[in-house]
N, C-alpha and C positions, 0 to 999 in steps of 0.2 A: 504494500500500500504506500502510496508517494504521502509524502510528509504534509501537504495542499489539500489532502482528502482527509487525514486524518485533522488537522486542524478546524477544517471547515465541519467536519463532524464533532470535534470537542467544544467547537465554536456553538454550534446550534446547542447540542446541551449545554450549555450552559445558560443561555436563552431559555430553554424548556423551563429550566429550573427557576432563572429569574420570573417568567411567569407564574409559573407553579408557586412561589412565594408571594407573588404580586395579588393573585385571584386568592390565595390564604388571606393574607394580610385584610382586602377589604370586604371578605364576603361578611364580615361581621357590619360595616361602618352602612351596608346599606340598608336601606329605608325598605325595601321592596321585598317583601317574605319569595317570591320569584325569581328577582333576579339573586338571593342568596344563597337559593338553591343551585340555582343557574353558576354561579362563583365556587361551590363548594364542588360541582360535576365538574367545572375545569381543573382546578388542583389536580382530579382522577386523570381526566386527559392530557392535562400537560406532563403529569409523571409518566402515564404511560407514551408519551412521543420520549420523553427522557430517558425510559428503557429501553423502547423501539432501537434509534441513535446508540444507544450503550451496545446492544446485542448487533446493530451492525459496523461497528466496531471493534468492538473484541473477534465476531468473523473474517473481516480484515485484517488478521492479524497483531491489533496492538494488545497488548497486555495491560495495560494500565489505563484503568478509566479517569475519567478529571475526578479530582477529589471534591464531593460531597462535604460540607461544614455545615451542622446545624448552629444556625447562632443563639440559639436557648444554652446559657448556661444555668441559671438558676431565677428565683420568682425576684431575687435583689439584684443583680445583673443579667439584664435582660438586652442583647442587640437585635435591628431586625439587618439583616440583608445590605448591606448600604448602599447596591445597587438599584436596588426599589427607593427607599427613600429610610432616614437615618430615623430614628422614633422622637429627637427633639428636633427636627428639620421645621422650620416654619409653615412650611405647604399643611403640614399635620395638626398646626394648630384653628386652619380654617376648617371647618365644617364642609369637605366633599359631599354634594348632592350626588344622588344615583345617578344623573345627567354626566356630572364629570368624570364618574368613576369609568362610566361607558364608554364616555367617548375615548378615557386612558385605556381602556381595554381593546376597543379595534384598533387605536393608532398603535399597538403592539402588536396585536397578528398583523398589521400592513404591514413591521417592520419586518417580521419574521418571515411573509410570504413574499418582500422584498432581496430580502440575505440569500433564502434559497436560490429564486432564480440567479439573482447575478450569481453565484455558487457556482451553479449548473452550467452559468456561461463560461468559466474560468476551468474545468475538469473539461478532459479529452475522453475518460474511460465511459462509454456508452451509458453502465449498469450504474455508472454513480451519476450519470448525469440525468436518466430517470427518475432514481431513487430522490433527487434532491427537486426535481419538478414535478412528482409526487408530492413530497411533504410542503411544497411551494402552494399546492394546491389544497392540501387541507388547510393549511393557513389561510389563505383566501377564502374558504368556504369557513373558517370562525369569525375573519374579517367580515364578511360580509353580513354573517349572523350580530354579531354586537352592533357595526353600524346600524344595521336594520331598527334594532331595539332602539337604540341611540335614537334615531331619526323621530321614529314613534313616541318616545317620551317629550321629546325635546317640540315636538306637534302637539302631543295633551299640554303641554306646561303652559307653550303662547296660548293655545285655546282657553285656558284655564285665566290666562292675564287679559285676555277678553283680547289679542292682538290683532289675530285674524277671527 
């Protein structure tokens, strides 16, 4: 396995996994008994693209998967991630509406079903260039799921302000 495939494979998990933290972290902060449901079935999905990625990986040859850290150490030092965002970060001290949580949810699968493709464009080997226009596409297909949602709330809420 050329050192390009494996990177761009260790690269996407880790993505997985910042998702997988990102949809933990707010499924509690929303308002919408729905979409908390909806944040907590992600978690399941993005760990399973996280294993997906791991297992074809390690079939490619490499032995060593990215190192996993959970940042719970204890209930007195507690970190989150600090690629999602730091627990005294200021964004945290405003009050995220389900609207903005959303719309940070699809502009994540677009970044992810953006990495893939260009991914795909940069590999020569056929079977990974599939595999990564594949997973390009489920992304797309969550992208386009959250936006959807996005749009629909974001259409009750003017309704609701009496705009249109």
């Amino acid at each position: 396995m050329s050192k390009k495939i494996e990177n761009i494979l260790r690269f996407g998990m880790k993505m997985e996994k910042n998702a997988q933290d990102f949809y933990s972290f707010y499924a509690n902060s929303l308002q919408d008994e729905g979409l908390k449901k909806l944040f907590e079935e992600f978690v399941k999905i993005e760990q399973e693209h996280y294993k997906y990625l791991e297992n074809i990986l390690k079939s490619l040859g490499s032995q060593e998967p990215p190192i996993s850290i959970s940042w719970v150490v204890d209930d007195h030092n507690k970190m989150v991630d600090p690629h999602i965002l730091a627990e005294n970060s200021k964004i945290l001290e405003t009050d995220f509406s389900d609207l903005t949580i959303l719309r940070l949810a699809y502009l994540i699968e677009s970044d992810f079903a953006a990495f893939y493709k260009q991914a795909a464009e940069k590999v020569e080997d056929s079977n990974v260039k599939g595999l990564l226009l594949h997973l390009a596409k489920w992304e797309e297909e969550h992208e386009k799921f959250f936006k959807d949602r996005y749009h629909s709330l974001m259409k009750k809420e003017w309704e609701e302000l009496d705009l249109f």
